[in-house]
C-alpha positions as CSV (number, residue, x, y, z in Angstrom):
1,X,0.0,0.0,0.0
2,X,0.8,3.9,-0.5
3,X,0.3,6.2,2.8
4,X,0.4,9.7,2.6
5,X,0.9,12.3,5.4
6,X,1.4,15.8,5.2
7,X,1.7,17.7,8.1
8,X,-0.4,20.6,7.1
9,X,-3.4,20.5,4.7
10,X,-2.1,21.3,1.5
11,X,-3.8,24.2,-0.2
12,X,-2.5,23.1,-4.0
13,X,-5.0,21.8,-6.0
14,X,-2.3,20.0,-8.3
15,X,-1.0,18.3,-5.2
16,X,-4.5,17.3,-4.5
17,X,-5.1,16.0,-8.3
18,X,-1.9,13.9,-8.1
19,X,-2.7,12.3,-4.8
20,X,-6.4,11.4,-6.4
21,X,-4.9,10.3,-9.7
22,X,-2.4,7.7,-7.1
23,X,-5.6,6.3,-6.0
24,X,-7.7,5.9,-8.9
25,X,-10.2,8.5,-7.9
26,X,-12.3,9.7,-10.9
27,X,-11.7,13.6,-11.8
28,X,-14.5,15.0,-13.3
29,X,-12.5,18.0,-14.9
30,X,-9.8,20.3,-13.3
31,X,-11.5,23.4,-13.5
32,X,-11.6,23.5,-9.7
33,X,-15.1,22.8,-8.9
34,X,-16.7,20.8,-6.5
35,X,-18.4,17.6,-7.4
36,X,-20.7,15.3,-5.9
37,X,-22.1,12.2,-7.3
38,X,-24.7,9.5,-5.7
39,X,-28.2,8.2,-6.8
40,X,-27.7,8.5,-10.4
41,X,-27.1,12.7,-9.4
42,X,-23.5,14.5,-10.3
43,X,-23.9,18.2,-8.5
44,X,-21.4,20.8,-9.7
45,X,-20.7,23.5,-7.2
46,X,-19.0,26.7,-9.2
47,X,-17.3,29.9,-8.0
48,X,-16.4,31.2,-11.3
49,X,-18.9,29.5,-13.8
50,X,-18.6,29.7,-17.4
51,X,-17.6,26.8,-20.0
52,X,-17.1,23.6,-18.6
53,X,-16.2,19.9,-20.2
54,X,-16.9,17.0,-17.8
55,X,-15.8,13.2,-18.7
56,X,-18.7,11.6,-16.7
57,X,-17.2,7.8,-15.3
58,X,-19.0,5.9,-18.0
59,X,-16.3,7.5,-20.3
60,X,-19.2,10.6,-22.0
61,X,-17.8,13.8,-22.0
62,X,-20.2,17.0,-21.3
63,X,-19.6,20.4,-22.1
64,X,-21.8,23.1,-20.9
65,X,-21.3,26.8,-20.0
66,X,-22.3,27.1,-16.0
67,X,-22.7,30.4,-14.6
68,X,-20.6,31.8,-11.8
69,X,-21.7,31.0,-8.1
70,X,-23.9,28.6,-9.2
71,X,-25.4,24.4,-8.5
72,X,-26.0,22.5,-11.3
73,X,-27.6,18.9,-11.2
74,X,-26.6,16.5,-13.6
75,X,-27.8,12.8,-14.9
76,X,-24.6,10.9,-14.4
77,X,-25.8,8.0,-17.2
78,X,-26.0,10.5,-19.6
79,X,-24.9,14.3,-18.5
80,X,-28.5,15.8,-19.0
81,X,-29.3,18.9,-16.8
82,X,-31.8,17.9,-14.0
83,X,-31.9,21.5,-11.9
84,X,-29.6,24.8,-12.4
């Protein structure tokens, strides 16, 4: 196994995207928004908004123009918009 400590949290979203990419973590895109995905849902947290392309896990890739400070809800079979 790999173990990972860091004394401080790390504020680097590179370091973050390597230690996810270690683990076989899926990355949605690395715009820096916040993703969570359950019960067929993906939500998309945004500060900045505007164009985004997200590889959903079954391999589809989205794009889609969010606007800033905004939720969106996605479909994670097929990327449709359920709720902005």
């Amino acid at each position: 196994h790999t173990a990972w400590f860091i004394s401080l949290p790390p504020d680097s979203p590179v370091l973050w995207r390597y230690i996810f990419k270690k683990t076989g973590a899926h990355l949605y895109n690395d715009s820096g928004d916040i993703f969570y995905s359950g019960s067929r849902v993906l939500t998309v947290h945004t500060k900045e908004g505007g164009p985004r392309t997200v590889q959903l896990k079954n391999g589809k890739t989205i794009s889609l123009t969010l606007p800033p400070f905004s939720t969106t809800l996605l479909n994670t079979e097929n990327g449709e918009v359920m709720m902005r």
